[in-house]
C-alpha positions in Angstrom: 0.9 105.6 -19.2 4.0 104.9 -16.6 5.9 108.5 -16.8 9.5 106.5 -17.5 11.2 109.6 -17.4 10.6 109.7 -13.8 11.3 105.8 -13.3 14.2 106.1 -15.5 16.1 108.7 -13.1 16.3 105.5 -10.8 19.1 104.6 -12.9 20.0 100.6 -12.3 17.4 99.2 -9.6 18.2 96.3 -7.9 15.1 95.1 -6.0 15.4 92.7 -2.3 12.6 90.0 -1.9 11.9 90.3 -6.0 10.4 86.7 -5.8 7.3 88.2 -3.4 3.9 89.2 -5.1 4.1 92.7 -4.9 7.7 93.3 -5.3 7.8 90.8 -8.5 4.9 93.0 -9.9 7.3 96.4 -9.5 10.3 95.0 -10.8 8.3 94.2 -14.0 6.8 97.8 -14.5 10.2 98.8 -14.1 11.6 96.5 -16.7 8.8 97.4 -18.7 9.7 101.0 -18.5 13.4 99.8 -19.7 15.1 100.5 -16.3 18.1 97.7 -15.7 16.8 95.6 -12.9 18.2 93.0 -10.5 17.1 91.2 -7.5 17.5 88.7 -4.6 15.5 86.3 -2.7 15.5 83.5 -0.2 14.7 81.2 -2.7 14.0 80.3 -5.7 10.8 80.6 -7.6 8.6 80.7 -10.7 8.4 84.3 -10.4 11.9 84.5 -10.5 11.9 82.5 -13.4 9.4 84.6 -15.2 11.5 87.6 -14.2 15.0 86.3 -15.7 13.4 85.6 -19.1 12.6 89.3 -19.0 16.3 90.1 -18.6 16.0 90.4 -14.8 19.3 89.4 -12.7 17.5 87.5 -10.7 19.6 85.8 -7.4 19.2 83.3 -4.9 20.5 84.3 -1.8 21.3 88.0 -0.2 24.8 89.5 -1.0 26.5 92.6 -0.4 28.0 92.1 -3.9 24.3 92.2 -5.6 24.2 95.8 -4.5 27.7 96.6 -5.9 26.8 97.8 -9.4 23.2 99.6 -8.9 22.1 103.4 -8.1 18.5 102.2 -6.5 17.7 99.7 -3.7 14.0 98.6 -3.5 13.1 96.2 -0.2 10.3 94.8 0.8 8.5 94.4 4.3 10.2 91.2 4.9 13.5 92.1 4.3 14.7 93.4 7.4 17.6 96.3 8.2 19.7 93.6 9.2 20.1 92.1 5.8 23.3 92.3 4.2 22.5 93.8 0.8 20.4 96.5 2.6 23.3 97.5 5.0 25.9 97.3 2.0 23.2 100.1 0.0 23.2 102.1 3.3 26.7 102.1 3.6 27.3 103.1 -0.3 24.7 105.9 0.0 22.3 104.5 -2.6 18.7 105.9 -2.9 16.6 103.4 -1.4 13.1 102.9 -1.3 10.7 100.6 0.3 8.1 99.1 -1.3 5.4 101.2 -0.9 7.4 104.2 -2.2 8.5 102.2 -5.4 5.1 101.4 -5.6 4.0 105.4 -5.8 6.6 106.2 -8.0 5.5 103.8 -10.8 1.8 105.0 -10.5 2.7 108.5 -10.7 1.2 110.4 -13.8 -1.4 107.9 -14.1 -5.1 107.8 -12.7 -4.6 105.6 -9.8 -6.6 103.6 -8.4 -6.0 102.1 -5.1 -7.8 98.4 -3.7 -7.6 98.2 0.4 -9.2 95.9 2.6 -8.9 93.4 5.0 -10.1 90.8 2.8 -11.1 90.6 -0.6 -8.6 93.3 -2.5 -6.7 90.9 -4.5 -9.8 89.5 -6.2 -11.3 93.1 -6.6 -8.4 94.3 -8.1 -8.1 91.7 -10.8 -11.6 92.0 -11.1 -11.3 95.3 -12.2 -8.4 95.0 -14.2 -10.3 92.7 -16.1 -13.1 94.7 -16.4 -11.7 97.6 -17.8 -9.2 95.5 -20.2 -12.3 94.3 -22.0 -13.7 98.4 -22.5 -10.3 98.7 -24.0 -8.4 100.8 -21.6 -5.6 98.7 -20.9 -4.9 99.1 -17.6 -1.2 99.2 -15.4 -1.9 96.7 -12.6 0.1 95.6 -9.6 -2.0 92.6 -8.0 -0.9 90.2 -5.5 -1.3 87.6 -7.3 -1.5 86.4 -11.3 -4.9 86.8 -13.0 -6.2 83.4 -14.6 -6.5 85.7 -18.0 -3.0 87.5 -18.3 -0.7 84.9 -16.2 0.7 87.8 -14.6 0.9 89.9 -11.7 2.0 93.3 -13.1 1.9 95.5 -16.6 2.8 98.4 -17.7 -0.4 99.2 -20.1 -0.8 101.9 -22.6 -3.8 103.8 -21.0 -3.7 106.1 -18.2 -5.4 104.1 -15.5 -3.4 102.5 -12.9 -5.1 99.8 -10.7 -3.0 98.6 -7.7 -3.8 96.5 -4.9 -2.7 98.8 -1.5 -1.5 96.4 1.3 -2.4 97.4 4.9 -0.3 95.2 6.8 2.9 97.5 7.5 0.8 100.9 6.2 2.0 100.7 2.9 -1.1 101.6 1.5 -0.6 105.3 3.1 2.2 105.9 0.5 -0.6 106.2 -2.2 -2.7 109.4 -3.7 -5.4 107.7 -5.9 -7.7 109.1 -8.1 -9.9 106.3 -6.5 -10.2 104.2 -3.4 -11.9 100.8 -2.9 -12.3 99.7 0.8 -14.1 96.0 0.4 -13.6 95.5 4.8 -11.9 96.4 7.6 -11.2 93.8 10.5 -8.6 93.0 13.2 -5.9 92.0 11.7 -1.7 92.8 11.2 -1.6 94.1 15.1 2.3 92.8 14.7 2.2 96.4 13.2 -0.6 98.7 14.2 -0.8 97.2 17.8 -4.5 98.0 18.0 -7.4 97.6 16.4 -8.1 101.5 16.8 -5.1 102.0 15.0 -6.4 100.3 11.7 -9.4 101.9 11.8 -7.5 105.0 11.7 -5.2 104.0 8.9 -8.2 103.0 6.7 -9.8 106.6 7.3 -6.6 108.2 6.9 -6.4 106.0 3.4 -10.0 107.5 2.5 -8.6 110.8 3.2 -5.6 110.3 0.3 -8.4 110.5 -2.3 -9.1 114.4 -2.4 -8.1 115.1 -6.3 -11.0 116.7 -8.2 -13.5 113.8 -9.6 -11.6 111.5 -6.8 -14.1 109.4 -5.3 -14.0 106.4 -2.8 -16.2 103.3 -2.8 -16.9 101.8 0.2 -19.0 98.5 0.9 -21.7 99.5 3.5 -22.6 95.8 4.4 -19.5 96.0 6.4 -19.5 97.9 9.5 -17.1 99.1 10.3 -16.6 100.8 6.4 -20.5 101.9 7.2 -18.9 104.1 9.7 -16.6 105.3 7.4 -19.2 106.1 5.2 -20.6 107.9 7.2 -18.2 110.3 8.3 -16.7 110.8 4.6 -20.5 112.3 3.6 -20.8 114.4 6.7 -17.3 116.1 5.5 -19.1 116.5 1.8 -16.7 113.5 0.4 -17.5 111.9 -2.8 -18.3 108.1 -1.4 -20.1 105.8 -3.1 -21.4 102.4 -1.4 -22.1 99.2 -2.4 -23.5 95.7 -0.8 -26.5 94.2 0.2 -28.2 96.3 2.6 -30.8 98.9 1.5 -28.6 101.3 2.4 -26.4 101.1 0.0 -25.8 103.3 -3.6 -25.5 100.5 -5.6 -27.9 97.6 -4.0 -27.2 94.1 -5.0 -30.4 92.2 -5.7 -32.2 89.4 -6.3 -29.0 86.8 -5.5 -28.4 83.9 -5.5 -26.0 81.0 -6.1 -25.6 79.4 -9.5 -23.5 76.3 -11.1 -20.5 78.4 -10.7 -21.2 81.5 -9.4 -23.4 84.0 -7.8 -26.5 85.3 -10.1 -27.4 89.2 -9.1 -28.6 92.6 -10.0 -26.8 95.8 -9.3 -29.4 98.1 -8.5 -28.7 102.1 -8.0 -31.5 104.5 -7.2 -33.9 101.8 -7.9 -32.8 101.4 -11.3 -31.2 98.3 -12.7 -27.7 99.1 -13.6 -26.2 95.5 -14.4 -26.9 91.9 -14.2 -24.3 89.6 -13.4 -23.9 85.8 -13.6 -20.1 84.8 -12.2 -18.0 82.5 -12.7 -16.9 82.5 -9.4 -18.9 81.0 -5.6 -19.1 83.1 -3.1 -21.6 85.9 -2.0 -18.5 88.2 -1.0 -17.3 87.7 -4.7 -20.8 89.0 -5.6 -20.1 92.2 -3.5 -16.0 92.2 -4.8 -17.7 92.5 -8.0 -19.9 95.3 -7.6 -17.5 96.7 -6.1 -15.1 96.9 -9.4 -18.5 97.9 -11.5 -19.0 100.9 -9.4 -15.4 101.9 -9.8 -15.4 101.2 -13.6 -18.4 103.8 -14.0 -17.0 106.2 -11.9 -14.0 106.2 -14.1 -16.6 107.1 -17.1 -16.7 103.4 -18.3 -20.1 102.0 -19.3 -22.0 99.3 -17.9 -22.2 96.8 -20.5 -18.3 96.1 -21.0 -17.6 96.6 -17.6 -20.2 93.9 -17.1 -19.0 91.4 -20.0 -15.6 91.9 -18.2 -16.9 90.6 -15.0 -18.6 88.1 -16.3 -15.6 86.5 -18.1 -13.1 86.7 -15.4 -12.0 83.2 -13.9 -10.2 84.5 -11.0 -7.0 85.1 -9.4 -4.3 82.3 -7.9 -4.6 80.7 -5.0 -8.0 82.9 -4.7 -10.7 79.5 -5.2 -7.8 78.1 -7.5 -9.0 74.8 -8.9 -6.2 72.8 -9.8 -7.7 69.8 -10.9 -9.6 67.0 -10.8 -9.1 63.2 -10.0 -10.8 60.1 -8.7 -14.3 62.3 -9.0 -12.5 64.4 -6.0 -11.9 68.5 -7.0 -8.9 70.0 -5.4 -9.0 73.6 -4.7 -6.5 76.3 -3.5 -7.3 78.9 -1.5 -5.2 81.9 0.5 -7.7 82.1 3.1 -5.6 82.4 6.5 -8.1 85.1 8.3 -10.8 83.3 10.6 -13.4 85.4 8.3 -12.0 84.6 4.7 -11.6 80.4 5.5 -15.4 80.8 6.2 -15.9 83.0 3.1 -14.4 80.1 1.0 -15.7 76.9 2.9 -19.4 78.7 2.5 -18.7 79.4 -1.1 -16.9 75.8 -1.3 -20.4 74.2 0.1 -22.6 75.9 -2.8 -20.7 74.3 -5.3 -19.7 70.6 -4.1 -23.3 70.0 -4.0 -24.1 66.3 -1.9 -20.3 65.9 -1.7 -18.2 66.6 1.1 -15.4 69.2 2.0 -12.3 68.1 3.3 -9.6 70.7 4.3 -6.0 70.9 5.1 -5.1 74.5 7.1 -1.8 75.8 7.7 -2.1 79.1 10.1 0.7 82.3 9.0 2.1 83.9 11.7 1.9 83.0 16.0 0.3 86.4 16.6 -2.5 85.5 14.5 -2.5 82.3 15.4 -2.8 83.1 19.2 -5.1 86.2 18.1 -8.0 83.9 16.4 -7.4 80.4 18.2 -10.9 79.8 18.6 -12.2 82.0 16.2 -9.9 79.6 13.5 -11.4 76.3 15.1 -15.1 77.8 14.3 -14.6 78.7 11.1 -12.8 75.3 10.6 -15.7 73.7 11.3 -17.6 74.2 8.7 -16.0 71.8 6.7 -16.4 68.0 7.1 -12.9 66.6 7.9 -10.0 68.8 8.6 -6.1 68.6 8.6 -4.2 71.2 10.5 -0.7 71.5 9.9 1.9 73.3 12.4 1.6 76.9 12.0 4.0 78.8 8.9 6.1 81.3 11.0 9.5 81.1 9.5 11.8 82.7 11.9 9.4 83.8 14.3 9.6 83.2 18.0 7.0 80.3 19.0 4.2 81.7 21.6 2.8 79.4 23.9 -0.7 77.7 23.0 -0.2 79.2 19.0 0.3 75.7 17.8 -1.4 74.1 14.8 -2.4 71.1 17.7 -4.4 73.3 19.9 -6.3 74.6 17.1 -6.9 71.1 16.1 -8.3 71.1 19.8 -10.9 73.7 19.0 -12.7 72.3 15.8 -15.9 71.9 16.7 -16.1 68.0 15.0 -16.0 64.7 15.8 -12.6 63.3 17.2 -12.3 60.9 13.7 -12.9 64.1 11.6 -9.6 66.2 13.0 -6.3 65.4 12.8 -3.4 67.7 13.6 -0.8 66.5 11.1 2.5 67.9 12.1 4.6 66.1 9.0 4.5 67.5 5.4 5.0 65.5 3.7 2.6 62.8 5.4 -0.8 66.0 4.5 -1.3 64.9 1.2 -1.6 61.4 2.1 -4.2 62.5 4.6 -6.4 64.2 2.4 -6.4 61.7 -0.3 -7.5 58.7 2.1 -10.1 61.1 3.6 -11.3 61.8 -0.3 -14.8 60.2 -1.4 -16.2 60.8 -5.2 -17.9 64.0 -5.7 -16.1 65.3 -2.6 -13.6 68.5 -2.7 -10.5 68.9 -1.3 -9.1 72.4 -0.2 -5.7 73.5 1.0 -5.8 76.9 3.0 -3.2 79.3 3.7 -0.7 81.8 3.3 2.0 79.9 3.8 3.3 77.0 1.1 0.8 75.0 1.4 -0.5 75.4 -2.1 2.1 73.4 -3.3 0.6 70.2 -1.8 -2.7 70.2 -3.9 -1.0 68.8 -7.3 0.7 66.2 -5.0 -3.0 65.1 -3.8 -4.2 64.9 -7.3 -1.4 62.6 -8.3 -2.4 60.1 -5.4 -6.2 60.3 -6.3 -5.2 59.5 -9.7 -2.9 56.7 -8.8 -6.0 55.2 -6.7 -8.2 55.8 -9.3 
């Protein structure tokens, strides 16, 4: 249960960057707690729109006036100290908070439960949340996204378990003290913050370290590792870990899998005994470990298999997490917010078990130049996996070009044939690419962080119109 005598002292909130994933998913546990919320963005959204028919002031554009009327400031990473409705709190004296200390604040009270990783939390956290909604503990969640069931991103539920996906990227995740701690991964990546590789590592064990409440307990995946290291060194300090995956090594074993027609097929195994059989709805053998992952976490919170189980069974996914928006001409067109050399080859693997004899074509849109320059090659490899790809120019919106970090030179270093890579610096020409490149029984995918997601309805309307 959120504690909204705690939230309520916040008086009027108004909340900077309220159309972004996570900060969209705290202004509605706030609204659900009956705190008076407002809030600004960039532009407008469908999140924005979901917000205002909640009774959320929600504005396009940053003010100083916005922040006129309020007691609480919330911002988000983005927002930076230069903005005016941040200065104009500053200057007032109103309590502000940053996201990750909002975020705190409405899990407080409740058994939290905390998702990190460098890839894969979104997906384990909804597929937890959905796990546990069907043993009927109604959950609080904050996801980064909207689960296919609910349509939403965020609620304020009526049990006492709160599951949140904990972002690494600025060291939000830090801000936390869960009952429980998922770590699916950790990989290179967000050195615009932590500068080095070391540095992550010791964030995530630092995160591991938040989880020291009596029956607190952290699940870890050992196929990983990096997290097999962690692993290790939580046990040697007598730390309740419990680990998951593949390898023999792991607490909870996943055998005997193997793709399906829509998913991975597998057993969990724990000790040698069977503890669950799962068939997903969703491709991919790092779904199959996501998965397991959520099961683990749902028994150690005293749940039993067999709901937990029918839970994950059910569950259809997240957005723009294998996102199918439709189909056209014979041609499936999926969305995906891969943007990590490692996740794009995740999905185009997972992509490839379930087109069958057709062919993948994909349209990537790199986030960030540090990344971009980070992963040059390691992007063009993973790129190539697929059958014909579109690059567009990288999404970096006010960012300062570096040399060489260009969507063309990773066009460069896709490892296919000349006619099979284009490097497609015109928006509003990508959809036409794709569609012309588009056989029956082939599947189109759009990857990124960026807005490239919007262009996959666009190419179902020009299969359509050829079909």
């Amino acid at each position: 249960m959120i504690p909204a005598e705690d939230i309520r002292e916040l008086g009027r909130v108004h909340v900077i960057g309220i159309g972004g994933a996570g900060m969209s998913g705290i202004a509605r546990i706030l609204v659900a707690a009956g705190v008076p919320v407002s809030g600004s963005d960039a532009k407008d959204s469908r999140r924005m729109e979901a917000l205002r028919a909640l009774g959320v002031s929600a504005y396009v554009g940053h003010d100083a006036t916005h922040v006129s009327d309020v007691d609480t400031v919330v911002y988000s990473t983005a927002i930076p100290a230069a903005n005016p409705e941040r200065q104009a709190a500053e200057e007032a004296g109103l309590r502000i908070l940053n996201r990750a200390q909002a975020l705190a604040l409405v899990m407080h009270g409740s058994r939290g439960v905390a998702v990190a990783g460098t890839h894969g939390k979104t997906t384990t956290t909804s597929m937890l949340t959905v796990a546990l909604q069907r043993c009927g503990a109604d959950p609080s969640f904050a996801i980064g996204s909207e689960l296919a069931e609910a349509g939403s991103n965020a609620h304020a539920g009526t049990g006492d378990i709160f599951v949140a996906e904990a972002d690494e990227s600025d060291g939000a995740f830090l801000a936390l003290s869960p009952l429980a701690s998922i770590i699916t991964n950790i990989e290179s990546d967000h050195l615009n913050h932590w500068g080095t590789f070391d540095a992550i590592r010791e964030a995530f064990d630092a995160f591991a370290d938040l989880t020291t409440d009596a029956g607190g307990f952290v699940v870890a995946c050992a196929d990983d590792p990096v997290a097999a290291e962690l692993i290790d060194r939580l046990r040697q300090s007598g730390r309740d870990v419990r680990s998951y995956g593949t390898t023999r090594a792991a607490d909870f074993r996943i055998c005997r899998a193997a793709p399906g027609d829509r998913g991975w097929h597998f057993d969990v195994e724990h000790q040698g005994t069977q503890v669950a059989s799962l068939a997903l709805q969703i491709p991919g053998v790092h779904n199959a470990r996501n998965a397991t992952a959520a099961l683990v976490t749902g028994l150690g919170l005293g749940f039993d298999a067999a709901p937990l189980t029918a839970g994950l069974r059910a569950f259809t996914g997240a957005r723009r997490r294998f996102d199918l928006k439709g189909e056209a001409g014979g041609v499936r067109v999926v969305d995906d917010y891969a943007h990590h050399p490692t996740e794009i080859e995740a999905t185009l693997r997972a992509a490839r078990e379930v087109v069958g004899g057709g062919r993948l074509i994909v349209a990537f849109q790199a986030h960030h130049y540090y990344r971009t320059a980070m992963f040059i090659t390691e992007f063009g490899a993973a790129l190539g996996l697929a059958d014909e790809v579109v690059v567009l120019e990288v999404y970096a919106p006010g960012e300062t070009p570096i040399p060489g970090a260009s969507g063309q030179t990773m066009a460069r270093n896709v490892p296919l044939a000349p006619e099979c890579v284009v490097f497609e610096p015109r928006w509003s020409a990508v959809a036409g690419q794709l569609a012309s490149r588009a056989r029956p029984g082939d599947m189109v995918l759009t990857l990124g962080a960026g807005d490239i997601g919007m262009i996959g309805m666009e190419v179902l309307e020009l299969l359509s119109e050829r079909a």
